[in-house]
N, C-alpha and C positions, 0 to 999 in steps of 0.2 A: 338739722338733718343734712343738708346743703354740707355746713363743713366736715361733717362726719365721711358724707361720702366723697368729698376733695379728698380726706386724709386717707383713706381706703385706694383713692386711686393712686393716689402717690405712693402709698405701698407697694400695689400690682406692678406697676412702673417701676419702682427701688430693687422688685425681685426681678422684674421682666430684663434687666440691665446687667443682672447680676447672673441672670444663667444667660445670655449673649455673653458677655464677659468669658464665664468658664467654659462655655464652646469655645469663644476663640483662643481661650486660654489652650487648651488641649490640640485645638488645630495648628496652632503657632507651633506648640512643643512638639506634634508631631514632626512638621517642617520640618524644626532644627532637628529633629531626632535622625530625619531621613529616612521618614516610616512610609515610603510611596510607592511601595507594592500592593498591587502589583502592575500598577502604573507602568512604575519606574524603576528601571533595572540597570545597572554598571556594577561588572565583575573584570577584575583582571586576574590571568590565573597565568602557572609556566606555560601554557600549553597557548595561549592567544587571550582573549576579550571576549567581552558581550556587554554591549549596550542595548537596553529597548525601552520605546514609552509606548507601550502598549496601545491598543492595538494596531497601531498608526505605523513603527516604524522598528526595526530591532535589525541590528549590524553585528554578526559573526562574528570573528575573525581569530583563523588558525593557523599553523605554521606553512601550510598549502594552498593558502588560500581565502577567499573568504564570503561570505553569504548577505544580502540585503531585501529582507522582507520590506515591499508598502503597502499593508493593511491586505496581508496577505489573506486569498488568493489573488487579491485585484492586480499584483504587479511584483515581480519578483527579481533579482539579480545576481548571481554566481560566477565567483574566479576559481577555478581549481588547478593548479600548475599554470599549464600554456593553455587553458581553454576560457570563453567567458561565454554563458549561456546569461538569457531573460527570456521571462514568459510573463504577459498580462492576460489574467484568468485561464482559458485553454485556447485562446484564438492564437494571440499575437505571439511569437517563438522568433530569435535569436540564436545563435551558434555559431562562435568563432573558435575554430578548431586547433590555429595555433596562432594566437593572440597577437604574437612579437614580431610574427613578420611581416614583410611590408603588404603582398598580399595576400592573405588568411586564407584557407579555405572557410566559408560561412557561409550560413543560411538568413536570409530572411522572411519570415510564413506568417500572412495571415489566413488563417487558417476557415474556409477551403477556398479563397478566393485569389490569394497573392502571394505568388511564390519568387524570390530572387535568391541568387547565392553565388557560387564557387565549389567545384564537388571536386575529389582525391587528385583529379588529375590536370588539375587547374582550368578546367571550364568553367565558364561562368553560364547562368541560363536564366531564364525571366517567365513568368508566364501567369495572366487572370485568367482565373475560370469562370464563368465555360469559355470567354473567345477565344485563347490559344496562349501559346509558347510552349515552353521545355521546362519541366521539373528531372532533377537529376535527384537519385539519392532516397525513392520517396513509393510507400507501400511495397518493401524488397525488389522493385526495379532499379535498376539503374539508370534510365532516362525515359522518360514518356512526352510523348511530343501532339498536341490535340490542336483542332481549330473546334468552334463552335461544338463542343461536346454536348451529345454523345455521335456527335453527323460523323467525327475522324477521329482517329486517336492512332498512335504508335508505340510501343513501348520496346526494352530490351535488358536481359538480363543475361550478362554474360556475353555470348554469340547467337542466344535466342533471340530472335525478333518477331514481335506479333502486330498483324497490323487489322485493327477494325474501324468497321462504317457501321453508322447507328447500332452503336453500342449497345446490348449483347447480341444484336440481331446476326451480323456478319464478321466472321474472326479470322484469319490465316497467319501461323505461326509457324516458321523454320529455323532450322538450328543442330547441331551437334547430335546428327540423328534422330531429332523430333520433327514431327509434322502433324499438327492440328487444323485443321477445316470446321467450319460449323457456319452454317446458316438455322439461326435459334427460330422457333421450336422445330423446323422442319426435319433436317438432318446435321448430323456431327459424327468427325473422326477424329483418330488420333493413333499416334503409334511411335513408342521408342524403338530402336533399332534392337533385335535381340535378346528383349523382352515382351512387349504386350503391343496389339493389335484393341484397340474400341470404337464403339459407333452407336449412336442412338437415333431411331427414329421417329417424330412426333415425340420427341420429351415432354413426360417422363414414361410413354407409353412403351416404345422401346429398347432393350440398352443390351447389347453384347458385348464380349469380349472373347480374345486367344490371348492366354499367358504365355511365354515359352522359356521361362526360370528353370534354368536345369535342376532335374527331377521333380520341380513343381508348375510344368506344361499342361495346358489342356484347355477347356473350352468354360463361357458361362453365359448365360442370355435371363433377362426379366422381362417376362411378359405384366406389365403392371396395369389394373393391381389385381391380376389373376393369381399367376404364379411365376416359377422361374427354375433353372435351373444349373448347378455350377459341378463342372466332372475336371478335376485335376489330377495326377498320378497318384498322390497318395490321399487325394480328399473327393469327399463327395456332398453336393449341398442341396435342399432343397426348400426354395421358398414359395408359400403358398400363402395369399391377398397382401404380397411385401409389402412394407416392413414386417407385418406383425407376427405373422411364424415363418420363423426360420430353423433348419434343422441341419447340421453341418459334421459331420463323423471323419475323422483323420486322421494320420498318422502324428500330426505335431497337433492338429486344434481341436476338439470339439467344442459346440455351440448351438443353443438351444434358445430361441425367442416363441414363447407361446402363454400369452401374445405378447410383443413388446407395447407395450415398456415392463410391462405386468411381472412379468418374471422372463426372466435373463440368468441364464447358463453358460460359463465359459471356463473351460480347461485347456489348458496349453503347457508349452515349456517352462514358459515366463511368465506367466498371466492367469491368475485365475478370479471367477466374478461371478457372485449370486444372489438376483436381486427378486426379492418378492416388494416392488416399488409400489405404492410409496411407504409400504410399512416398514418393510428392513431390507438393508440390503450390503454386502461384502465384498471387498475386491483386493488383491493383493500382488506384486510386482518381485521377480527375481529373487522366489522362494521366500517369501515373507518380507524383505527386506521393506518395502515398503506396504503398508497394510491402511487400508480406511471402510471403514462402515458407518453408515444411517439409522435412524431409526426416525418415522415419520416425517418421512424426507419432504420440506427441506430443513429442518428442523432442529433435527440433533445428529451429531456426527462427532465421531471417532479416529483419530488418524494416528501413524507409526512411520517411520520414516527412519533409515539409519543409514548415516551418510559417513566413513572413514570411521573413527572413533566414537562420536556422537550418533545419540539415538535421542529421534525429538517423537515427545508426544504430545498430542493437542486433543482437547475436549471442548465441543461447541454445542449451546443451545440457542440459536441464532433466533433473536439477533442480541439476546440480554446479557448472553454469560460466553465466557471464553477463555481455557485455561492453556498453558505450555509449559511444558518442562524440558530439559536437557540433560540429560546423564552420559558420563565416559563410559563406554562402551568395554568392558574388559575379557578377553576368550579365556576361557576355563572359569569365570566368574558368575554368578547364577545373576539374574537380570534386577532380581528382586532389589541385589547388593551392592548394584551399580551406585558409583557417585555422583550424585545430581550437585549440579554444576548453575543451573537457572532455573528459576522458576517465576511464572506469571498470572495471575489471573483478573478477572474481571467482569462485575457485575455493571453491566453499561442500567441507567445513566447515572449510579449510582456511585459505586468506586471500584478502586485497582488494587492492587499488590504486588508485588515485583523485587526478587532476589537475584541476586550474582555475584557469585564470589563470597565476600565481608560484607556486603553492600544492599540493603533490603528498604524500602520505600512503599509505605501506605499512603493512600490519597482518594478525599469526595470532595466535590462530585468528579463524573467520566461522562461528559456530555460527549466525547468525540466519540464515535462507535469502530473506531479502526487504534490496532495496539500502535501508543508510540507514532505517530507522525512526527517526524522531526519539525516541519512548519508551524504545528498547533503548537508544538510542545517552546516554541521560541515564542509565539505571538498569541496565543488563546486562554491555555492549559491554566495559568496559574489564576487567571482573571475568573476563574468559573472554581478555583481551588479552595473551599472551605477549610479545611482539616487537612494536614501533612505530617505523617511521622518517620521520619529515616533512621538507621541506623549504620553508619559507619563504620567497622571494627570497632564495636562496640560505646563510639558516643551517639549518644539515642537525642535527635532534635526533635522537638514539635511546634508547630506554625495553627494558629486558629484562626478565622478571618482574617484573612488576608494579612499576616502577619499580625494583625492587634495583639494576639498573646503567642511569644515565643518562648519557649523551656530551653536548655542543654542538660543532659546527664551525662555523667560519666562516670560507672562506679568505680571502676578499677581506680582513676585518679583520683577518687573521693573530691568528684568536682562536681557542682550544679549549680541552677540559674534561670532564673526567669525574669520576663517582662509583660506590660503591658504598656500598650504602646510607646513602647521602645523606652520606656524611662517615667512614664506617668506612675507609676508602680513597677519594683524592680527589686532583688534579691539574690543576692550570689554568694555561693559556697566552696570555698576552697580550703583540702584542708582541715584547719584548726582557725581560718577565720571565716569571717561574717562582715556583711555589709547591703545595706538598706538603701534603697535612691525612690526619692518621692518629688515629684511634679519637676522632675530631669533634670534637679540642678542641686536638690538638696539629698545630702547622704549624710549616713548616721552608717556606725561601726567600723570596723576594722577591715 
């Protein structure tokens, strides 16, 4: 019994040796085959490079420039011309604006505590928040200047200057005709020069104004949240427990909230909007040009949009599905018969589609829920890529796990071919001939 079961073990052993064996056999052959997608990536094309080993590290590089992801988002780096930007995750930002000279304009942001740089006109400025310095260049000001915020602060934009004390308590802003005052919630003013007079007092309880826009002068007050009232030359408004009904009759607008959000009525020049929220609702921009609707908002939406030549449309059921197209735009041509030019869609987290031009690409899984991030699509995309079928002007590739099985077709050329892992299994047709490749080294045919 004893040597029966010696002999049995030294079987299990003779096999156990023999399938490590042919794992490593396959893992070697892979190596040599260079089967380390999607790992590992090195492309040289006319146009620049690309190197990555996923997800750790992938280097761009185009005729303008070039890009360095590190296990992005955590840390990123870009050349484009004369500028070099970095960002790590959304704090830490970088901005060298013209790279070559000796001193750059540049920023340095930790973002919202640590601001340094250089802005257009070669100042330089420094500042931790909250205890102080100068941000130049930063939220559409041009310089804001604070000590211990919100106790002081300064800002300027343009030749407007605002200066407040305990931030939003106390505000006084002068400049090119403006002048704003406000002691928050008490009282506030303000007024352009030859337009508009306002003031609130106890905000948000009360709020006037005088427009004086030639031929659309005249007066408006909100008693909130009673009511209010607005009388301009050719309009007349009236709001009753504001926001929620409003009721607006005019020579360019009317507008009807009753109650908002609920339904929402608006007719204009440019502009018209009808919303029975959140079950449907419709809005449109410079006579249809631009067009978008809802349905069980937020949910499902509809948009149109036509920009020179192109007319883009998008279909969403957010957050699972998401289609776009592009068609040329042609006058005298009925819309139906327009030629679409792109097309995309996408079942998150499932898969994609995507055409342009010659050039058409299916792909699962779509773990990323945004079309096309250039980021993911260099450092994530392929790692989560089960299935890949492209077509080129007509040569049709497919990729399965992570490349373990890849095809080519190409009928016109009367060409095709496949593998499994890159040569463990392998067939190619060209032609009038034939040829066989078995464990990446042995071929049979022609």
């Amino acid at each position: 019994m004893r040597s029966v079961s010696f002999s049995r073990m030294g079987k299990s052993r003779a096999v156990y040796r023999s399938h490590i064996f042919l794992i490593a056999a396959v893992l070697c052959g892979t190596a040599v085959a260079g089967n380390l997608n999607p790992f590992y990536d090195n492309v040289q094309t006319d146009e620049g490079s690309f190197f990555a080993v996923r997800p750790f590290y992938s280097h761009t590089v185009v005729e303008e420039g070039e890009i360095r992801d590190y296990l992005w988002p955590v840390y990123s780096r870009k050349a484009f011309k004369n500028e070099k930007t970095s960002r790590a995750v959304i704090f830490w930002f970088t901005h060298h604006f013209d790279a070559d000279e000796e001193t750059p304009r540049h920023r340095r942001w930790l973002l919202p505590f640590y601001f340094q740089g250089r802005d257009v006109n070669d100042d330089g400025y420094f500042a931790l928040f909250p205890l102080g310095g100068t941000i130049h260049e930063f939220l559409g000001r041009d310089r804001i200047a604070f000590a211990l915020f919100p106790l002081f602060a300064k800002s300027r934009i343009n030749e407007v200057k605002t200066t407040s004390v305990l931030w939003p308590v106390y505000s006084r802003t002068r400049g090119d005709g403006i002048q704003r005052d406000r002691v928050f919630p008490l009282f506030g003013k303000s007024s352009l020069a030859g337009q508009y007079k306002k003031r609130f007092i106890l905000w948000p309880f009360w709020n006037s104004a005088r427009y004086d826009y030639p031929g659309e002068s005249g007066t408006s007050w909100i008693l909130f949240p009673l009511c209010g009232r607005g009388r301009l030359e050719h309009e007349r408004t009236l709001w009753l427990i504001p926001p929620f009904f409003r009721f607006t009759d005019g020579a360019k607008q009317d507008r009807i909230y009753c109650p908002w959000p609920f339904f929402q009525k608006v007719e204009s020049e440019r502009y018209e909007k009808l919303y029975f929220w959140p079950l449907w609702g419709e809005k449109q921009f410079d006579e249809g040009l631009h067009h978008r609707t809802f349905l069980l908002w937020p949910f499902f939406w509809s948009e149109k949009s036509r920009e020179a030549y192109v007319m883009r449309t998008r279909r969403m059921a957010l957050p699972f599905f998401y289609l776009e197209k592009e068609r040329l735009s042609e006058e005298g041509v009925p819309e139906e018969e327009w030629a679409e030019v792109s097309s995309y869609w996408k079942i998150w987290p499932l898969m994609s589609w995507q055409r342009e031009g010659h050039t058409s690409r299916f792909r699962l899984l779509e773990l990323w829920p945004i079309r096309n991030s250039a980021p993911v699509e260099r450092n994530w995309a392929p790692l989560w890529t089960l299935y890949k079928r492209t077509n080129t002007n007509g040569l049709i590739r497919k990729d399965v796990l992570w490349f373990a099985w890849r095809s080519e077709r190409e009928p016109d050329a009367a060409r095709a071919e496949w593998s499994l892992l890159k040569g463990l299994l392998a067939y190619k047709r060209e032609a009038e001939s034939r040829s066989f490749r078995a464990f990446w080294f042995m071929r049979f045919g022609e």
